[in-house]
N, C-alpha and C positions, 0 to 999 in steps of 0.2 A: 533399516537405517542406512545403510549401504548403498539401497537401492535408491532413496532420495536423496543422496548425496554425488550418487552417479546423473540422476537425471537433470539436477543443478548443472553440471558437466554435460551435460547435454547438450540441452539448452543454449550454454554459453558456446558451444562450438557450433552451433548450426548456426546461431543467429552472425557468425561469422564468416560462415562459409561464403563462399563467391556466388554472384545473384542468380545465377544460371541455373544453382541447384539450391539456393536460400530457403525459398517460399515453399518447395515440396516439402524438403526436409525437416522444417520447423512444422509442419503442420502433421508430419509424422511422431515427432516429437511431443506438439501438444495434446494430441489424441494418447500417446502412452503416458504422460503425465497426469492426465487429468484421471485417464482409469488407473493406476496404481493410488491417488490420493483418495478416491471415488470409494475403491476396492477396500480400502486399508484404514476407513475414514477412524473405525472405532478403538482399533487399535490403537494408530495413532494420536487421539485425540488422549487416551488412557498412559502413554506413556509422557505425553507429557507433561502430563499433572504430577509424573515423579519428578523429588529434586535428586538428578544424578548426573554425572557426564553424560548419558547417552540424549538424557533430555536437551542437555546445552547441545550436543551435535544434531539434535534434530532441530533445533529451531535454528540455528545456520545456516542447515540445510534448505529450511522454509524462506531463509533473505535470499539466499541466492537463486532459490524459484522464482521469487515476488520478484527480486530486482531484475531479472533474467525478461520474467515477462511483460514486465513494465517497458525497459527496454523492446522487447521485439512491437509491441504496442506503439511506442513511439515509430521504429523502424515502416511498420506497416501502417502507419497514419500519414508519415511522409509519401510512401510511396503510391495509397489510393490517390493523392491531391494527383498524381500526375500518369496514374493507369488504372484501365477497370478492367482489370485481371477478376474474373470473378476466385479465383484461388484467394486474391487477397483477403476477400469479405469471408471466406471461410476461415483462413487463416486469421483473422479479427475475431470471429465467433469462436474460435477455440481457445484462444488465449484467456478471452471473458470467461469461458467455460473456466479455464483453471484459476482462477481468479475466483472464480465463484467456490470452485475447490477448497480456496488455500482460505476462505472467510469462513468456511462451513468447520473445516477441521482442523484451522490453529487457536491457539489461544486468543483472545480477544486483544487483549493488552498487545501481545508477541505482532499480532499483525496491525496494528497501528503503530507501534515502533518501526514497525518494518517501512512503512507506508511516511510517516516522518520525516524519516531519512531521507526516502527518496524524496521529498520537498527542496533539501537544498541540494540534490543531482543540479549543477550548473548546466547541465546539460540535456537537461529533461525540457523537452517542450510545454508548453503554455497549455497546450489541450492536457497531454498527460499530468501534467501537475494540477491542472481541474478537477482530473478522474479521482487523483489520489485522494484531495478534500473531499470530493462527492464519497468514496469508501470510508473516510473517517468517521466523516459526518453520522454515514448510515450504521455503523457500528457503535457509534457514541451513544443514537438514539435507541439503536434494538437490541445489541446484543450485549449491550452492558446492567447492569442493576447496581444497588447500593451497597451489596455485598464485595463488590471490588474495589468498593474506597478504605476498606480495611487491609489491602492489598496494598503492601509497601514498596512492589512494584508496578503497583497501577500508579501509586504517587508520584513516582520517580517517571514515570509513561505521560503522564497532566502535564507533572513540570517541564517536558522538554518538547512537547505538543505545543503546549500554549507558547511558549518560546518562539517555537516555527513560525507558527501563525502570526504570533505578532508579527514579526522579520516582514512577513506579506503582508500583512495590512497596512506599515510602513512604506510600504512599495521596495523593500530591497532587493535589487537585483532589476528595476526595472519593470516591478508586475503590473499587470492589463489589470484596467481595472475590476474586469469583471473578477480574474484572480481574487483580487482583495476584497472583491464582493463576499464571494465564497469564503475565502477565510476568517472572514469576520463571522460567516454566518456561523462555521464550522466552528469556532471558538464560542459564539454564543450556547451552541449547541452543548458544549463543554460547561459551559458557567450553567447552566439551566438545568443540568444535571446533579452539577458536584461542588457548584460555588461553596454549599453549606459547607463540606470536608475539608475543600481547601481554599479558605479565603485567601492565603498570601499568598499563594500558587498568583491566582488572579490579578491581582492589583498590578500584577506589570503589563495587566492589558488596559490598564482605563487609560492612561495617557493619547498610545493608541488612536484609539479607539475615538475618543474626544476632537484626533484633529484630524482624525476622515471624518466625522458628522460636520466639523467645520470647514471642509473641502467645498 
């Protein structure tokens, strides 16, 4: 617990560091984060099926990896448009690596909350906020079953999803359209699953939804 709680701290101080030593040291960082989540997957996926403090500190732990590396994601998307540092393309594949980490061994629910969130970051770029829909999306369709609509906080996970989504598909904040492509698609993906459990969850998407097809 400790130990991903340090590595969140990690993370958040490298992706600070001065540019000189940035890109080495994040990609030292993501290579030890991805084997500790890698190493410890079964553990940790078993502890947090307990309801207890330690389970709430660990999935904390798991926002401030996810938002840490979403961030450095963004970081390292600005900076390929303007260098071909091949360190950056590794540093890109490793992040993906933990990312793919943090999908394999968090809770489903836990990491689209996570992922959510980051939708309304003001300050999350337009690519990175595609990537988060493209993870929802793919989590909506594979790693969920029917068995989490009796989960009263998958409910509680629906209702503040489709929330998001809406917001983008309205265009707020300005989204590309291809954005609200995505999110509409990413909200279908939700209604197609779990319309039957939660109809009034939905219905704050039809309006929506009605006046981009009339766009």
């Amino acid at each position: 617990m400790l130990c991903l709680s340090a590595l969140g701290g990690m993370l958040q101080l490298c992706i600070g560091c001065s540019k000189v030593s940035k890109f080495s040291t994040l990609h030292q960082a993501n290579t030890i984060t991805n084997k500790v989540l890698t190493t410890n997957s079964d553990a940790l996926r078993r502890l947090q099926e307990q309801s207890s403090e330690q389970s709430s500190e660990l999935v904390e732990s798991y926002e401030v990896i996810m938002q840490s590396i979403l961030k450095e994601l963004q970081d390292v998307g600005r900076s390929r448009a303007k260098n071909s540092d091949p360190l950056l393309l590794q540093l890109e594949t490793g992040a993906y690596a933990v990312l793919d980490s943090l999908m394999d061994t968090m809770n489903p629910v836990q990491f689209i909350n996570s992922l959510v969130r980051s939708l309304s970051n003001r300050e999350m770029t337009d690519a990175m906020r595609r990537k988060s829909l493209h993870l929802i999306a793919h989590v909506v369709a594979i790693e969920l079953s029917a068995a989490n609509a009796k989960d009263p906080a998958f409910h509680q996970c629906v209702h503040d999803a489709v929330g998001a989504l809406v917001l983008i598909v309205q265009g707020a904040g300005s989204q590309t359209d291809i954005c609200r492509q995505m999110a509409l698609e990413t909200l279908s993906g939700f209604i197609h699953r779990f319309a039957s459990y939660y109809k009034e969850v939905f219905l704050q998407a039809i309006p929506p939804v009605v006046d981009l097809a009339r766009e």
